[in-house]
N, CA, C and O atoms as CSV, one atom per row, in Angstrom:
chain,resi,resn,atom,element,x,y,z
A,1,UNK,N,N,11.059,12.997,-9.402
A,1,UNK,CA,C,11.775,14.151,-8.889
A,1,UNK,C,C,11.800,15.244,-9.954
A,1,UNK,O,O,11.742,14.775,-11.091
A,2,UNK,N,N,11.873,16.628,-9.891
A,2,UNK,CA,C,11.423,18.044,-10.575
A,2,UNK,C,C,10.293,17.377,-11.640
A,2,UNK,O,O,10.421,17.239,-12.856
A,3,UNK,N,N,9.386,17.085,-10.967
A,3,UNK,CA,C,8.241,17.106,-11.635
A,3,UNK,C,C,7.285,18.275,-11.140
A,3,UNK,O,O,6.094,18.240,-11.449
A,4,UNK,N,N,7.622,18.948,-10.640
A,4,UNK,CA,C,7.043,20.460,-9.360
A,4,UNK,C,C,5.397,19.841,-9.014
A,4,UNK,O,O,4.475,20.652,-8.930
A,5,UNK,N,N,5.164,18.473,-8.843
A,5,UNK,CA,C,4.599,18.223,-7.662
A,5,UNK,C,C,3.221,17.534,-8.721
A,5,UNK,O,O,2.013,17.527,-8.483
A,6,UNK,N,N,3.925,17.035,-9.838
A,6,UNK,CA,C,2.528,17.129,-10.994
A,6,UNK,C,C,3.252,16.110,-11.693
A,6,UNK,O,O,4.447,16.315,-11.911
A,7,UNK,N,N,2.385,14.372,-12.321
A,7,UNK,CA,C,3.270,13.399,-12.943
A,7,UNK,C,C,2.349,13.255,-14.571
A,7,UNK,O,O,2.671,12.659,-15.599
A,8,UNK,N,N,1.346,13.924,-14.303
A,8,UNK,CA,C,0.636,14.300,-15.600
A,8,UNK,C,C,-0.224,15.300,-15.887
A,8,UNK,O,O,-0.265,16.118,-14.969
A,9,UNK,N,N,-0.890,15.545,-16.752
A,9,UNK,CA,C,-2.268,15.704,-17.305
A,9,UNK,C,C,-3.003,15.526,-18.165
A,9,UNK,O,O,-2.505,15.101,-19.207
A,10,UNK,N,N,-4.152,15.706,-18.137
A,10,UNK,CA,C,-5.301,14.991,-18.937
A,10,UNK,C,C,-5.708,16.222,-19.837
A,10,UNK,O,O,-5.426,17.241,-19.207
A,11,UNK,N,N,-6.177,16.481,-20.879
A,11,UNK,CA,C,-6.735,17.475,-21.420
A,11,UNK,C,C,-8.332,16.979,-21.369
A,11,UNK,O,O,-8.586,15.811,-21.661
A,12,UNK,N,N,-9.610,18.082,-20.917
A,12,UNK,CA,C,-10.849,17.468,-20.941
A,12,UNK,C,C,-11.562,17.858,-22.011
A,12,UNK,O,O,-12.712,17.551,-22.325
A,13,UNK,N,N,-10.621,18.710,-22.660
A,13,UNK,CA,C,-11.518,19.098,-24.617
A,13,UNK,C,C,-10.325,18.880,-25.244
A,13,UNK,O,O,-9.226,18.410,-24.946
A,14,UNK,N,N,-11.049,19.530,-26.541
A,14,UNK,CA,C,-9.973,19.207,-27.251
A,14,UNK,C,C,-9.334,20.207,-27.666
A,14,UNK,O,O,-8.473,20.040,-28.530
A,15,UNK,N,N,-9.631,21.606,-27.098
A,15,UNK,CA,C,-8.637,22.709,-27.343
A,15,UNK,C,C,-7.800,22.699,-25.974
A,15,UNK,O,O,-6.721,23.281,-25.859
A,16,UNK,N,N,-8.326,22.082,-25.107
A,16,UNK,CA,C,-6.695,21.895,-23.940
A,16,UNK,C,C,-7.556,23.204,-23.507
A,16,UNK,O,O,-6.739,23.972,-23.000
A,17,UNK,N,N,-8.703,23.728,-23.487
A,17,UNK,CA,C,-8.711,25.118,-22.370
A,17,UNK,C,C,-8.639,24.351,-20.735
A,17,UNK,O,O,-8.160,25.003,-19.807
A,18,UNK,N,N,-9.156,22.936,-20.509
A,18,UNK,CA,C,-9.168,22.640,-18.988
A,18,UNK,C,C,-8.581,21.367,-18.738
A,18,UNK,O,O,-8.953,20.285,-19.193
A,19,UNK,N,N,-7.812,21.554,-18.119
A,19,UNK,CA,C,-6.641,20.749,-17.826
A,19,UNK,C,C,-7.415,19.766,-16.152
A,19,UNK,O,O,-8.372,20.183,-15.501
A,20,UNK,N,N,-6.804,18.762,-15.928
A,20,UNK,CA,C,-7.093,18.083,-14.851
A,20,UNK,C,C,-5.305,17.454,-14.573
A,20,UNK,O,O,-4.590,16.802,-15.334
A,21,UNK,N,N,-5.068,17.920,-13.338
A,21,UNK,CA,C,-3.486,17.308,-13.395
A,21,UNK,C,C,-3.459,15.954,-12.580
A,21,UNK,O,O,-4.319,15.706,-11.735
A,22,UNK,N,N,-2.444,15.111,-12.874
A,22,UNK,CA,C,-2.476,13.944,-12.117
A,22,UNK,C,C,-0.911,13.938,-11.127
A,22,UNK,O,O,0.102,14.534,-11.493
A,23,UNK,N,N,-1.017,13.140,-9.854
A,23,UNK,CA,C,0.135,12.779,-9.035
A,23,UNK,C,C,-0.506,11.314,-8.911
A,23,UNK,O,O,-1.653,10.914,-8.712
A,24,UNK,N,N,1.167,10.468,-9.187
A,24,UNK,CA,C,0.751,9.283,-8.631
A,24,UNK,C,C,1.717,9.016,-7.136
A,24,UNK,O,O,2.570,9.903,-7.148
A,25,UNK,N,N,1.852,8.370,-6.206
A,25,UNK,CA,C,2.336,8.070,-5.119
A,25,UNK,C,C,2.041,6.617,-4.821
A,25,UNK,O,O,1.072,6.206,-4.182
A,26,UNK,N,N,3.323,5.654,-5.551
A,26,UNK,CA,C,3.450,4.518,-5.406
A,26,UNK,C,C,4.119,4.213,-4.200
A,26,UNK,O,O,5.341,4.244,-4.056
A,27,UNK,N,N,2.957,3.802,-2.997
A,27,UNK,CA,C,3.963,3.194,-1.897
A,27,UNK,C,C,3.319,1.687,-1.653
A,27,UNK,O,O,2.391,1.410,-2.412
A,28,UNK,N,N,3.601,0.944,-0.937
A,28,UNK,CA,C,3.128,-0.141,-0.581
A,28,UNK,C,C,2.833,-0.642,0.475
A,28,UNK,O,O,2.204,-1.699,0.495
A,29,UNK,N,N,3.238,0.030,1.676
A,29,UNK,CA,C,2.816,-0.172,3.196
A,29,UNK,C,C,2.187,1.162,3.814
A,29,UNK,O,O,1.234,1.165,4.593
A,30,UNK,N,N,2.720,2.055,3.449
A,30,UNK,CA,C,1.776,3.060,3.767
A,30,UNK,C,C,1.299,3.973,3.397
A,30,UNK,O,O,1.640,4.488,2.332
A,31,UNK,N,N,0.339,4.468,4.184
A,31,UNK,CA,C,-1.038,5.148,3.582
A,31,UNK,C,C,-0.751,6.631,2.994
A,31,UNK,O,O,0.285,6.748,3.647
A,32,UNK,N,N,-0.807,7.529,2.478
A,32,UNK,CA,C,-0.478,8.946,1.832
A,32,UNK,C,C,-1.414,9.590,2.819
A,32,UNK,O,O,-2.621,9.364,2.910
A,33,UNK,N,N,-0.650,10.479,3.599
A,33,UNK,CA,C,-0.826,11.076,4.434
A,33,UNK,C,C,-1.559,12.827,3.829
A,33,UNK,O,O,-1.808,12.859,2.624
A,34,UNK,N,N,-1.889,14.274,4.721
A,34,UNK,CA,C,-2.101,15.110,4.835
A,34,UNK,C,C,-1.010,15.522,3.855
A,34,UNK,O,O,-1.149,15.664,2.640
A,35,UNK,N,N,-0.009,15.676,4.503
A,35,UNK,CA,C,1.231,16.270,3.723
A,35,UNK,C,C,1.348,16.000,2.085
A,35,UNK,O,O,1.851,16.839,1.338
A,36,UNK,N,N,0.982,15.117,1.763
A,36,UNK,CA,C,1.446,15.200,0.038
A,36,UNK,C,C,0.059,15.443,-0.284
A,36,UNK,O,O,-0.173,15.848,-1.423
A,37,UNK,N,N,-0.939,15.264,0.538
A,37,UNK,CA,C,-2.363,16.001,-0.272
A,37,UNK,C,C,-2.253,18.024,-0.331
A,37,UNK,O,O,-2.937,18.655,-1.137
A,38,UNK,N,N,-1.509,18.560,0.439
A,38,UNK,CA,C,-1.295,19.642,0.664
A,38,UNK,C,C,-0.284,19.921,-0.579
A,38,UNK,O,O,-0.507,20.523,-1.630
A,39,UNK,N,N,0.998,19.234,-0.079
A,39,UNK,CA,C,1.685,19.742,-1.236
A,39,UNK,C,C,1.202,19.209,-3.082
A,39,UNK,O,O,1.853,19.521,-4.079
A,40,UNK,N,N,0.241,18.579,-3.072
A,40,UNK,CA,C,-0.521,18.447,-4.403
A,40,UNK,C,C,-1.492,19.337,-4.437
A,40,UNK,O,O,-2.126,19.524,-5.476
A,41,UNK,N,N,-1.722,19.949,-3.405
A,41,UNK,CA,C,-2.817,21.421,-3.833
A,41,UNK,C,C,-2.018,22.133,-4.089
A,41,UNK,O,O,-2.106,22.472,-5.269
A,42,UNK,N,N,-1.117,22.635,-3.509
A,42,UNK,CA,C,0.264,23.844,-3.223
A,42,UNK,C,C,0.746,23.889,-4.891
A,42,UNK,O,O,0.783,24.988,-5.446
A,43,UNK,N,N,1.110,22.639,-5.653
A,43,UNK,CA,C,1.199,22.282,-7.327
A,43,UNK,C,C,0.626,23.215,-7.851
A,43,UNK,O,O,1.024,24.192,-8.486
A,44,UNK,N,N,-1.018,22.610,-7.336
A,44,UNK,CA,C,-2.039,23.081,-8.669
A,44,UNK,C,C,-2.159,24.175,-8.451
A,44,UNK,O,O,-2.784,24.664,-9.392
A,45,UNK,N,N,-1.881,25.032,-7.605
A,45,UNK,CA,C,-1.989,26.524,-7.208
A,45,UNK,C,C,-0.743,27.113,-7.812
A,45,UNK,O,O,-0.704,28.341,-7.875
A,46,UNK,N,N,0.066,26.566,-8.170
A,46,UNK,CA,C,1.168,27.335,-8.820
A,46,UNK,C,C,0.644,26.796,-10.143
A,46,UNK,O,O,0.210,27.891,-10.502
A,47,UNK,N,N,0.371,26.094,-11.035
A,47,UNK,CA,C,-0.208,26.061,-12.100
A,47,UNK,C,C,-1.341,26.544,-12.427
A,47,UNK,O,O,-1.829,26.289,-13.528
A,48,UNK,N,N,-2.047,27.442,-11.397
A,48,UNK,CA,C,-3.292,27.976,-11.676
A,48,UNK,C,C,-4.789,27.225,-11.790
A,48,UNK,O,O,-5.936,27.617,-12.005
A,49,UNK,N,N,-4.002,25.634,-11.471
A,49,UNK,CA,C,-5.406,24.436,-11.987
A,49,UNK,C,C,-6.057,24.432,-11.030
A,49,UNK,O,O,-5.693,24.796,-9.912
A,50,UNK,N,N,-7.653,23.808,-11.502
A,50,UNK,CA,C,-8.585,23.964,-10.339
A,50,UNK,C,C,-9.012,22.081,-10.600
A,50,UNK,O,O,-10.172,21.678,-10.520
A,51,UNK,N,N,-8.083,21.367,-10.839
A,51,UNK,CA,C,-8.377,20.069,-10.948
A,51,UNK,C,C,-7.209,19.127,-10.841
A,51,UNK,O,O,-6.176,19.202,-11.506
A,52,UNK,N,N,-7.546,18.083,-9.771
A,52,UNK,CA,C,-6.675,17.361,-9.857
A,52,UNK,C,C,-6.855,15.806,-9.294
A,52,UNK,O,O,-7.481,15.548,-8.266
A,53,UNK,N,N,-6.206,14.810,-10.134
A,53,UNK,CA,C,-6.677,13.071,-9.390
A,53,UNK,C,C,-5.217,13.213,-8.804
A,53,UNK,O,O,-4.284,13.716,-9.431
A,54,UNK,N,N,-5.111,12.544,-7.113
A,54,UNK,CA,C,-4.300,12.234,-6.664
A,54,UNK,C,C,-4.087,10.536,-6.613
A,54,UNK,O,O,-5.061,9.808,-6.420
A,55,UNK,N,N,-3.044,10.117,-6.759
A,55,UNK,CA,C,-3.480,8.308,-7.043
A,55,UNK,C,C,-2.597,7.729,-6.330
A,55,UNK,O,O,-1.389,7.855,-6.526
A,56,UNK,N,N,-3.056,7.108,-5.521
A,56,UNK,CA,C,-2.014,6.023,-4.915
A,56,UNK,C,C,-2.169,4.205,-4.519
A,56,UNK,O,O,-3.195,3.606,-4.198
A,57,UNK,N,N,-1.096,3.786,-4.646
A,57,UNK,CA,C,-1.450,1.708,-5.100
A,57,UNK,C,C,-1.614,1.991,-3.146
A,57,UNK,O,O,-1.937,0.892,-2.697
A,58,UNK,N,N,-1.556,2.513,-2.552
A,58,UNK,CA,C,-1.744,1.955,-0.749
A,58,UNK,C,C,-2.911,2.964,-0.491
A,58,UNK,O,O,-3.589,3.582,-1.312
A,59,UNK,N,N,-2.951,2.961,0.622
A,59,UNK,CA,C,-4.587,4.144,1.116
A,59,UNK,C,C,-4.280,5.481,1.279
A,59,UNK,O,O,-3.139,5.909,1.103
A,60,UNK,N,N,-5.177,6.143,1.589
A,60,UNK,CA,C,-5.250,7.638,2.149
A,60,UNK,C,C,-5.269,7.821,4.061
A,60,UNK,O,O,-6.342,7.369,4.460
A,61,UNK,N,N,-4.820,8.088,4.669
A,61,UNK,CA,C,-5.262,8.378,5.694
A,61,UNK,C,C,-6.709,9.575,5.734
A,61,UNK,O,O,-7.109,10.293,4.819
A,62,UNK,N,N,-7.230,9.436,7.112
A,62,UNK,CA,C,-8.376,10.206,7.299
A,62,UNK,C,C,-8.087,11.454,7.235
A,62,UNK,O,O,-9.020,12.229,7.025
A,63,UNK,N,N,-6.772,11.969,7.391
A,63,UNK,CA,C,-6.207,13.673,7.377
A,63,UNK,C,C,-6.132,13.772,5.959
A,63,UNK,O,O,-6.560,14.720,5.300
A,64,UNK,N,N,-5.517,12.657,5.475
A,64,UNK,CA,C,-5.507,13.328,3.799
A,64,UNK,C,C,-6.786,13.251,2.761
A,64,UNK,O,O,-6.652,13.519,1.567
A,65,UNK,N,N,-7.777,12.937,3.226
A,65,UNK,CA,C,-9.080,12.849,2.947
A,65,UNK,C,C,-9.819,13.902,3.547
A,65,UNK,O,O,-10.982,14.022,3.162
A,66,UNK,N,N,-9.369,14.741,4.460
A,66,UNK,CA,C,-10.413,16.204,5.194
A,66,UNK,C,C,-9.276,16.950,3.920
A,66,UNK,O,O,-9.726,17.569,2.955
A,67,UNK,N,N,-7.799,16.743,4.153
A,67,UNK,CA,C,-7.316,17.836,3.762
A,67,UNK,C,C,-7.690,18.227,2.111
A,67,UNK,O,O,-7.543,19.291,1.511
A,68,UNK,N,N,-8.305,16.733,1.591
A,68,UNK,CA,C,-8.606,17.267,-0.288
A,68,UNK,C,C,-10.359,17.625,-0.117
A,68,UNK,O,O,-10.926,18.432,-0.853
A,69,UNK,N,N,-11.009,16.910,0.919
A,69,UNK,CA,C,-12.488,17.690,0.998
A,69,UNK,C,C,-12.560,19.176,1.358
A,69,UNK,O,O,-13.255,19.990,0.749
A,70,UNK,N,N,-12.015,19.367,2.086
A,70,UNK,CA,C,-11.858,21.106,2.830
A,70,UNK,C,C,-11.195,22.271,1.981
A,70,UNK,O,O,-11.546,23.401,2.316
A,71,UNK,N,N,-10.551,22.202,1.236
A,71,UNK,CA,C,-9.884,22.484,0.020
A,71,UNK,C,C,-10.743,23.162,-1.306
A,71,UNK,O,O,-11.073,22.725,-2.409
A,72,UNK,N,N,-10.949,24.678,-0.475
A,72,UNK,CA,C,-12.158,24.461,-1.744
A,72,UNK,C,C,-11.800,25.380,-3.037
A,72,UNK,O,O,-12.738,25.846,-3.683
A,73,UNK,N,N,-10.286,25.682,-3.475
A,73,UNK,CA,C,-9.916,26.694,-4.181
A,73,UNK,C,C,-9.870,25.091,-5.272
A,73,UNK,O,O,-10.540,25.042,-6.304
A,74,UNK,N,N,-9.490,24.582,-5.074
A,74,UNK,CA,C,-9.554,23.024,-6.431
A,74,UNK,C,C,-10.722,21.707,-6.094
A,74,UNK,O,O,-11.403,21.469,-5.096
A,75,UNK,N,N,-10.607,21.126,-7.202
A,75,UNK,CA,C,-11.404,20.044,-6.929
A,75,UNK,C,C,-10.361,18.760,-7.088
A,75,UNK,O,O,-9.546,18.507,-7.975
A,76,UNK,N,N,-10.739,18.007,-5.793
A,76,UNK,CA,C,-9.265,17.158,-5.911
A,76,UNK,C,C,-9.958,16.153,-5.708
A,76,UNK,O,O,-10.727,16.211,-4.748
A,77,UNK,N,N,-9.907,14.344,-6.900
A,77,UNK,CA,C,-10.324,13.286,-6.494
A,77,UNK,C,C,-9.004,12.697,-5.915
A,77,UNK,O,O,-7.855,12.970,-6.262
A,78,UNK,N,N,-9.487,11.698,-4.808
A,78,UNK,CA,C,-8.386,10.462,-4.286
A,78,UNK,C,C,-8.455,9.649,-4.628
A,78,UNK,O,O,-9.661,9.419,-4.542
A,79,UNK,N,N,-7.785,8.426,-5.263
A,79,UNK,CA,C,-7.757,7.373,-6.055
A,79,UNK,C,C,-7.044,6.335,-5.107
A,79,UNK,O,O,-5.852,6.028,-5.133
A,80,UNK,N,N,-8.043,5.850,-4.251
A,80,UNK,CA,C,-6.295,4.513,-3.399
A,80,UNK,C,C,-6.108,3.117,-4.678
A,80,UNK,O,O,-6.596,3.024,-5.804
A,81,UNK,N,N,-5.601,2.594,-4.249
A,81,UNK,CA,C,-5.550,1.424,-4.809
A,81,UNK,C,C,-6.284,0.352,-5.325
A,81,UNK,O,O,-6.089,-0.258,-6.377
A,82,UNK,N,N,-7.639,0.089,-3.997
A,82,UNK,CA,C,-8.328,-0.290,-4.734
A,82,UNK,C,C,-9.430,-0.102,-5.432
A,82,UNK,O,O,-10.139,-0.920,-6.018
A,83,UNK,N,N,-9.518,1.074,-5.319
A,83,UNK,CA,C,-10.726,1.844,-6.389
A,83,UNK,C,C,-9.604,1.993,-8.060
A,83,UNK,O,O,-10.094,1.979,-9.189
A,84,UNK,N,N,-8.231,2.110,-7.786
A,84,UNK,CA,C,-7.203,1.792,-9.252
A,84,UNK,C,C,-7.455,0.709,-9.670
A,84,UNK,O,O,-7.199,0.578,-10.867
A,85,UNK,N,N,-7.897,-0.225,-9.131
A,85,UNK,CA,C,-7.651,-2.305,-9.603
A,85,UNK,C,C,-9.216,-2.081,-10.440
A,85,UNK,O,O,-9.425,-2.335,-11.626
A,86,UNK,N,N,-10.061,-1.613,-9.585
A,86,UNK,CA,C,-11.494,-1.495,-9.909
A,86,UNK,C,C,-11.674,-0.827,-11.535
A,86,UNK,O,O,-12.216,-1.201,-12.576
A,87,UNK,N,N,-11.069,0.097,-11.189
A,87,UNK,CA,C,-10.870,0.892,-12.437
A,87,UNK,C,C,-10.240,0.283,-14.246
A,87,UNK,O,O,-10.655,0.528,-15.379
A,88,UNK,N,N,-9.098,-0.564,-13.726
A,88,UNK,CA,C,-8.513,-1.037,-14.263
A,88,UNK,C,C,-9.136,-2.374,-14.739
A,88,UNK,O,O,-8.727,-3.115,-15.632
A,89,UNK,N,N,-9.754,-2.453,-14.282
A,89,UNK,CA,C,-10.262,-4.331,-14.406
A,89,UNK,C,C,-12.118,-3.603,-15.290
A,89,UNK,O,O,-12.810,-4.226,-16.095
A,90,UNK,N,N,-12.356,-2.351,-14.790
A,90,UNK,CA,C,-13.548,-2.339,-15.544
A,90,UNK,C,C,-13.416,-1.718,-16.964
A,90,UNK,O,O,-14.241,-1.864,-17.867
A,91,UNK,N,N,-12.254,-1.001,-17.033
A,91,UNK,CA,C,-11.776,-0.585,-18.506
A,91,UNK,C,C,-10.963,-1.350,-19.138
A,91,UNK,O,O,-10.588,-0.791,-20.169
A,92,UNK,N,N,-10.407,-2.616,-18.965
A,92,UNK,CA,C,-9.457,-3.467,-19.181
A,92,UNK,C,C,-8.002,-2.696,-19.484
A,92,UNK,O,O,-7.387,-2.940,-20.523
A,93,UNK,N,N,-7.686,-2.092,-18.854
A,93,UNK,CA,C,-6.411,-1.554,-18.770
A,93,UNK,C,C,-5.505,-1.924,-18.058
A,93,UNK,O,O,-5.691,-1.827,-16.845
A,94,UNK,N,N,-4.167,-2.494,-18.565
A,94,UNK,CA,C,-3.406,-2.660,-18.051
A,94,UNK,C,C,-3.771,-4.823,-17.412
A,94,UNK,O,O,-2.917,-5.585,-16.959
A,95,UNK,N,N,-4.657,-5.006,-17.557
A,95,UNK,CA,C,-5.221,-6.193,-17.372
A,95,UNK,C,C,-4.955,-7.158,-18.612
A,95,UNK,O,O,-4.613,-6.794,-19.737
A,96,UNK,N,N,-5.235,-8.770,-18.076
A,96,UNK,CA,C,-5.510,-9.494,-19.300
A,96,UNK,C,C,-6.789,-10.401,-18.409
A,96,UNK,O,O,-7.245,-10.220,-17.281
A,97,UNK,N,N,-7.131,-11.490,-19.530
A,97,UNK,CA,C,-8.051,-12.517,-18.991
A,97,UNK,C,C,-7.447,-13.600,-18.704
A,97,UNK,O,O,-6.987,-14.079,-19.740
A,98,UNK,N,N,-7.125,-14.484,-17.435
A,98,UNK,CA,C,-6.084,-15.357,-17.352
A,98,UNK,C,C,-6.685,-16.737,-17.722
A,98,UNK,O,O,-6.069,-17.614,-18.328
A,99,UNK,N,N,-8.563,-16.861,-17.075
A,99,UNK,CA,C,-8.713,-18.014,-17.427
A,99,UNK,C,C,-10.416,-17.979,-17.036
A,99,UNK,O,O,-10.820,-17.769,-15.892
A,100,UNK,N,N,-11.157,-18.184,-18.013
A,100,UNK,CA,C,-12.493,-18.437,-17.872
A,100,UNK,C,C,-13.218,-19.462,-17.172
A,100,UNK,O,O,-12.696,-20.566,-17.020
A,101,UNK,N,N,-14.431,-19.198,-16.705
A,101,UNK,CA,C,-15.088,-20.345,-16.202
A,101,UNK,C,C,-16.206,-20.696,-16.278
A,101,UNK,O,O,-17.034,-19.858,-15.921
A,102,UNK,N,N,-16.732,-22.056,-16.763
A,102,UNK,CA,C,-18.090,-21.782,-17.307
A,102,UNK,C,C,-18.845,-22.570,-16.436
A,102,UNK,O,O,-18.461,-23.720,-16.221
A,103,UNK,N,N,-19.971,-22.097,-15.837
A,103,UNK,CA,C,-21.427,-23.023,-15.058
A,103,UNK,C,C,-22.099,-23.187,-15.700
A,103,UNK,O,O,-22.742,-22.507,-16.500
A,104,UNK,N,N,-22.009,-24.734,-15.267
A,104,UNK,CA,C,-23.442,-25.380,-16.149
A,104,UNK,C,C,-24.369,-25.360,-15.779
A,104,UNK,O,O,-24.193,-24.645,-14.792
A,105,UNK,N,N,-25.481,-25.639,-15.780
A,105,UNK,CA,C,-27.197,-25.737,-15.148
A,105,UNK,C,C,-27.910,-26.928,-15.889
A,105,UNK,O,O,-28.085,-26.788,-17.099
A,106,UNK,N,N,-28.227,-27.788,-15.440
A,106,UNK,CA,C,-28.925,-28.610,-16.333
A,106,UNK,C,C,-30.480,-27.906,-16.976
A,106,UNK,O,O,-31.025,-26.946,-16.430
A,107,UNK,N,N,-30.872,-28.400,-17.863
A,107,UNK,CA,C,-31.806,-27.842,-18.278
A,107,UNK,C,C,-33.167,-28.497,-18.661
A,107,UNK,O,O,-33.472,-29.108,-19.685
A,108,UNK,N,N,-33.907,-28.194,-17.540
A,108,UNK,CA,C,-34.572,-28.759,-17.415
A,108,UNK,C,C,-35.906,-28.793,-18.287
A,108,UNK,O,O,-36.912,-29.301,-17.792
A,109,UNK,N,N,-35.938,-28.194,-19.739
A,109,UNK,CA,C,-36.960,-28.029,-20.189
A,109,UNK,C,C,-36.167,-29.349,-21.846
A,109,UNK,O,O,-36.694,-29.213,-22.950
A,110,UNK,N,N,-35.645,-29.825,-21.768
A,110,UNK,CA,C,-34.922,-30.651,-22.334
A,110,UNK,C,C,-34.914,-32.014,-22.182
A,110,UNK,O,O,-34.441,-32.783,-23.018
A,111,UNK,N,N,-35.336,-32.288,-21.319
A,111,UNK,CA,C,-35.744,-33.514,-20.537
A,111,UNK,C,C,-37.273,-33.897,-20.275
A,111,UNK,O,O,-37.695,-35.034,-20.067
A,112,UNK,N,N,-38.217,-32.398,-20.341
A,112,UNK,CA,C,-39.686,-32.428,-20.349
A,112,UNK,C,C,-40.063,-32.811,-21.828
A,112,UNK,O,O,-41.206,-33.196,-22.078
A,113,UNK,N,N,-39.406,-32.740,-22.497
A,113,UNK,CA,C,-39.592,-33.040,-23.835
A,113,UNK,C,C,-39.656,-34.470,-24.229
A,113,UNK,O,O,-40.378,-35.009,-25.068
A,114,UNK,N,N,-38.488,-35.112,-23.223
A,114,UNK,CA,C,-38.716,-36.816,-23.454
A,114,UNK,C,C,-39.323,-37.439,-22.281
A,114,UNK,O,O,-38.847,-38.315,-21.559
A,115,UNK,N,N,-40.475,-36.834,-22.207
A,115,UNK,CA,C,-41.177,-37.797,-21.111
A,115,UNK,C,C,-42.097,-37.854,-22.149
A,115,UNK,O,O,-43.117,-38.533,-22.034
């Protein structure tokens, strides 16, 4: 709450000239609709940004997916949930390793040896 519609940002140099802002929208049964993809453009338009990841742990509906493609004053990625796990599990963030598993193969050039 008074976050004016923005829960981060990223700097993409290192003088901070271009900003990429982030919203996250933690729900768990349902999908993030039109409406908070709008009011996350409506944000970046009062901040002047032309970038933004919208992120949420549940899905997007199909309206809130025209409404960040059609949108052409910013560039807005959608992040659902499980493209976040994906993410997370390929940068090891926020992850651990719980338990390995190893396959064996016999080997069969090991055994040609004692014939």
């Amino acid at each position: 709450t008074g976050d004016q519609g923005v829960d981060g940002e990223i700097l993409e140099d290192r003088l901070g000239l271009d900003k990429v802002y982030l919203q996250a929208k933690r729900y768990r049964d349902e999908p993030v609709g039109a409406r908070e993809v709008r009011e996350f453009l409506g944000a970046l338009s009062q901040k002047n940004a032309s970038k933004g990841v919208l992120i949420t742990t549940s899905k997007f509906t199909e309206d809130a997916l025209r409404a960040a493609n059609e949108d052409r004053q910013h560039k807005v990625t959608l992040l659902d949930g499980e493209e976040l796990v994906d993410l997370m599990i390929k940068y090891k963030i926020g992850v651990r390793v719980k338990s390995v598993y190893e396959v064996k193969d016999v080997d069969e050039d090991f055994f040609q040896d004692l014939e």
